[in-house]
C-alpha positions in Angstrom: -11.8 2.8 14.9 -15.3 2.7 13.5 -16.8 6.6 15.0 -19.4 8.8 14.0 -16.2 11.1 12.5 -14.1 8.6 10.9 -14.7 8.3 6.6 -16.1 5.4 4.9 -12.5 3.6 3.6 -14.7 2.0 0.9 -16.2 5.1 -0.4 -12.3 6.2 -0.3 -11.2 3.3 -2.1 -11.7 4.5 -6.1 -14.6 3.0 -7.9 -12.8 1.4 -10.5 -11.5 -1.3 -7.0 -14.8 -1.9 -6.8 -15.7 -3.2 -10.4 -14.6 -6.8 -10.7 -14.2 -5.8 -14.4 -11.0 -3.7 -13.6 -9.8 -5.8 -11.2 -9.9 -8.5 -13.7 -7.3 -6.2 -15.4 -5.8 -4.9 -12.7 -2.5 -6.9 -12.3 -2.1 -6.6 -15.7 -2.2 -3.1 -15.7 -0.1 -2.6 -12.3 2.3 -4.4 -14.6 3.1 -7.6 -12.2 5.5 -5.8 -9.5 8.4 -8.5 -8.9 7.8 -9.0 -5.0 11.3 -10.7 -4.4 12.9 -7.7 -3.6 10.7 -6.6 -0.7 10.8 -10.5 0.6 14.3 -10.1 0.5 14.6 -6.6 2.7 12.3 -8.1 5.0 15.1 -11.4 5.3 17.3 -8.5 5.8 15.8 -6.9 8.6 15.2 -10.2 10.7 12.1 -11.8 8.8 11.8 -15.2 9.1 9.5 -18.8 8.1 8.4 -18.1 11.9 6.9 -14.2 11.3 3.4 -11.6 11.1 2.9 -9.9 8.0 0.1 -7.7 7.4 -0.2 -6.3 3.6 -2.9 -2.8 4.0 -4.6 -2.4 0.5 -3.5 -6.2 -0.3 -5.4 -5.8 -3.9 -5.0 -8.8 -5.8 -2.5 -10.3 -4.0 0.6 -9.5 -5.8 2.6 -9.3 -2.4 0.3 -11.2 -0.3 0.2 -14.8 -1.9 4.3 -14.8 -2.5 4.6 -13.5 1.5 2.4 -16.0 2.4 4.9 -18.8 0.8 8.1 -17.0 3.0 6.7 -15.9 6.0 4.2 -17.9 9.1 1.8 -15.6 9.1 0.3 -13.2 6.4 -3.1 -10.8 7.0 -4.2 -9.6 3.7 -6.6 -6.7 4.5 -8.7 -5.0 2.0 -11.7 -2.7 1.6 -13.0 -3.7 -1.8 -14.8 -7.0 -2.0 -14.3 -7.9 -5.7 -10.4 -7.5 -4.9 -10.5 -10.1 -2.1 -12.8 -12.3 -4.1 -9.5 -12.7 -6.6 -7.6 -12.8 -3.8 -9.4 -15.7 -2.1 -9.2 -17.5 -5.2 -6.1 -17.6 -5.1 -5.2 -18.4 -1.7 -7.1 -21.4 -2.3 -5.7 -22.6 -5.7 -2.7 -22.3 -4.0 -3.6 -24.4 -0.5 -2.1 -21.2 1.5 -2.9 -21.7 4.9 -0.6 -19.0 6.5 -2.7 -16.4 4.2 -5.6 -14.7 5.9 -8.2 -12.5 3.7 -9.7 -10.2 5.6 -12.3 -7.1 5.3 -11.0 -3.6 6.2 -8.5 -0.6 5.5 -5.8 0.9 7.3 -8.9 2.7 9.4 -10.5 -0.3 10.4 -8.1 -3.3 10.2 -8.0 -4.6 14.5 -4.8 -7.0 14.5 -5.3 -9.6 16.9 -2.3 -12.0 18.1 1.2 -11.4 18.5 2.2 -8.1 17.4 3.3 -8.1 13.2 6.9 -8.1 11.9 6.3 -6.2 9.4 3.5 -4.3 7.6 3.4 -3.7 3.8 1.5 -1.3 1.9 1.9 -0.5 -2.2 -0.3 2.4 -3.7 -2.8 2.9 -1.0 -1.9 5.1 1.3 -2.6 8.0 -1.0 -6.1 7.3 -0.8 -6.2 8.7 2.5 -6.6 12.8 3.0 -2.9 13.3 4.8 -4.8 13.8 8.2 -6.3 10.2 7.9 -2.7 9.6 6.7 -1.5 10.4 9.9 -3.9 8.8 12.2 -3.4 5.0 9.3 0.4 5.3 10.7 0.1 5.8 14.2 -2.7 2.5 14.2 0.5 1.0 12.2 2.8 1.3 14.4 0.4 0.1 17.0 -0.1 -2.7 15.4 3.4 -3.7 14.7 6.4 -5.1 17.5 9.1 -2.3 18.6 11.9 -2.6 15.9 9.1 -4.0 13.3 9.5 -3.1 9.5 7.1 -0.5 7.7 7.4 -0.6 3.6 5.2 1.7 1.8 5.4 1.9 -2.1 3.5 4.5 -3.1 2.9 7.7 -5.4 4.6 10.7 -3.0 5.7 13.7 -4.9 8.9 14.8 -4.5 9.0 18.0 -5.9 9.5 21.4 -4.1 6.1 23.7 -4.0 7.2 26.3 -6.7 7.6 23.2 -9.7 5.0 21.3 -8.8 3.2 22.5 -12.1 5.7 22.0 -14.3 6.4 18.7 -12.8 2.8 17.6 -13.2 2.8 18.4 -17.1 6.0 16.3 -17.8 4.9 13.4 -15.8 1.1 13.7 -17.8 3.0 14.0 -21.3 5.0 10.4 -20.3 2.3 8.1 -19.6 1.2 5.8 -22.0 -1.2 5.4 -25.0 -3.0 2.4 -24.0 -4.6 1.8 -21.0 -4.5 -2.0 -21.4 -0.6 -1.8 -20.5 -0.6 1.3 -18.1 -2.0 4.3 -16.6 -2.8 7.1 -19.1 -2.7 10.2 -19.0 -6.6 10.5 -18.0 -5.6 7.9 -15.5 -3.3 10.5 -13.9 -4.9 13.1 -14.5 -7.7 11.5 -12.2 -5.5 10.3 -9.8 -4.2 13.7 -9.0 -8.0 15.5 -9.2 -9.8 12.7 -7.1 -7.1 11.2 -4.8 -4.7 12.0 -2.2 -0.9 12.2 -3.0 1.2 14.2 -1.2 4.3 15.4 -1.1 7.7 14.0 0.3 8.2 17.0 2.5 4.7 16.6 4.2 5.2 12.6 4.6 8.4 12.1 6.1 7.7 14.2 9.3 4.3 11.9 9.4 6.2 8.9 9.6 8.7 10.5 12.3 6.0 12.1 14.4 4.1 8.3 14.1 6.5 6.8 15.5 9.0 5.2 12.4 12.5 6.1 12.0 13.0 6.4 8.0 16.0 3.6 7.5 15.6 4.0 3.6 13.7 6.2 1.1 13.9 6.2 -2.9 12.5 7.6 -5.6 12.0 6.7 -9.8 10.6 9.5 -11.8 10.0 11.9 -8.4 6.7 10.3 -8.1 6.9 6.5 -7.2 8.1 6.3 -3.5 9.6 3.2 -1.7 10.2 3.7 1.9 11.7 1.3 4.6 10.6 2.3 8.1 11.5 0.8 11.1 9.2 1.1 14.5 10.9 2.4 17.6 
């Protein structure tokens, strides 16, 4: 989907992805997300030793290299290169053969091969604009077999219009003192100035109109999203 009109994914992608000395830090600071629980929803919903897993904004790998143990076939995609250089690394130290690391973003990715079982995304969508959103869900569900899993983690507000303010301010005062063990409040202060959030109400009726039936949706603080979607 490379066009004269279509955004540069990398320019998109936050400068701090791009300095191998935060990604050094990175897991670390993400706080090393447990992927057993979205390996198991995946068992759940028909996933097996034999299936296609893409992971959009793969990062370091947290859910990449543990997918790549459960499933036949994983596609790690990512923009930045000094977060596919870790995640090479560990492919290799690992001797993951099923694990492929490949250059691009929801924009660019072309699957090739049978259609995926499943596509996995965790705090990346939001660096889309909620037009490019939209167009990074409908190549999703092109991309994935009829009945095929969606699961997005991600920062979605969920917050009506009128307390979005107030909601902002309590979230900011929460966040932690030390950005070696979380994101501070500059952090998220950034994060709301620079990238692309949006709110529950805008992104469920992007899923539906994509294509996705919404088979689960929760929420922890009205900010971090987990959503199950499955393709019709």
């Amino acid at each position: 989907m490379e066009r004269d009109w279509t955004p540069d994914e990398l320019a998109h992608a936050g400068p701090e992805h791009l300095d191998p000395g935060f990604v050094s830090r990175f897991d670390r600071k993400q706080g090393h997300p447990d992927p057993a629980g979205d390996l198991d929803l995946l068992r759940s919903h028909g996933l097996s030793a034999d299936s296609v897993v893409v992971d959009l904004g793969a990062g370091t790998g947290q859910f990449a290299v543990p997918a790549a143990r459960a499933f036949g076939r994983v596609v790690a995609v990512e923009v930045s290169p000094a977060m596919r250089d870790v995640l090479r690394e560990r492919a290799a130290a690992e001797g993951l053969a099923t694990l492929e690391c490949v250059r691009g973003g929801f924009l660019t990715y072309e699957h090739s091969g049978p259609p995926a079982d499943a596509v996995f995304t965790r705090h990346a969508l939001h660096q889309l604009p909620d037009f490019w959103k939209v167009l990074a869900l409908h190549r999703i569900a092109g991309m994935l077999r009829p009945g095929g899993i969606l699961r997005i983690h991600d920062l979605v507000y969920d917050v009506p219009a009128q307390r979005i303010e107030e909601f902002v301010e309590s979230w900011l005062e929460d966040a932690p003192e030390d950005p070696a063990t979380g994101y501070t409040r500059e952090d998220l202060a950034e994060h709301i100035r620079t990238e692309h959030s949006t709110f529950r109400w805008l992104l469920e009726p992007m899923l539906t109109a994509t294509g996705f039936e919404i088979a689960d949706a929760s929420f922890r603080g009205s900010v971090y999203a987990s959503y199950t979607c499955v393709r019709r």
